[in-house]
C-alpha positions in Angstrom: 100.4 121.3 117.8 103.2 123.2 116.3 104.7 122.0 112.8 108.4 122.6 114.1 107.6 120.4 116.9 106.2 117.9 115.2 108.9 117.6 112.9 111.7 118.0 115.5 109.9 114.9 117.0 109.8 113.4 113.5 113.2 113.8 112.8 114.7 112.6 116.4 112.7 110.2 118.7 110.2 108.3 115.7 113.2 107.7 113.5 114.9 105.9 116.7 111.7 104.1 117.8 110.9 103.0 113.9 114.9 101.8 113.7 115.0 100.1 117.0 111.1 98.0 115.9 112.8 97.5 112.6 115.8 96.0 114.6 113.6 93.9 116.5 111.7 92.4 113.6 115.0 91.2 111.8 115.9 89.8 115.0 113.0 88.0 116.1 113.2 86.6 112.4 116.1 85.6 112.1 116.8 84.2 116.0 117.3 80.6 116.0 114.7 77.8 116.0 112.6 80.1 113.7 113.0 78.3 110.7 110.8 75.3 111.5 108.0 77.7 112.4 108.1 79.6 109.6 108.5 76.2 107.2 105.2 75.3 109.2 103.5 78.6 108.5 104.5 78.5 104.6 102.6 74.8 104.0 99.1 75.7 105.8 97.6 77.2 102.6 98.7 73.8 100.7 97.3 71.5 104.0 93.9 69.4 102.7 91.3 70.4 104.9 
């Protein structure tokens, strides 16, 4: 493939996709109700087997 593409590509569409994921990731973080799971999540490493 051609470097100018590729970087055209880089520089438009990837940035957008990689902005919108990270968008998504805050949100599905940070969306309500997701503090009990993640409090759950936290304490299996200190749960006796």
């Amino acid at each position: 493939m051609d470097y100018n593409l590729m970087r055209e590509f880089a520089d438009s569409w990837a940035l957008l996709a990689m902005t919108l994921f990270f968008v998504g990731v805050v949100a599905f973080t940070l969306r309500p109700g997701s503090r009990k799971q993640a409090d759950e999540a936290a304490r299996i490493p200190l749960k006796d087997d």
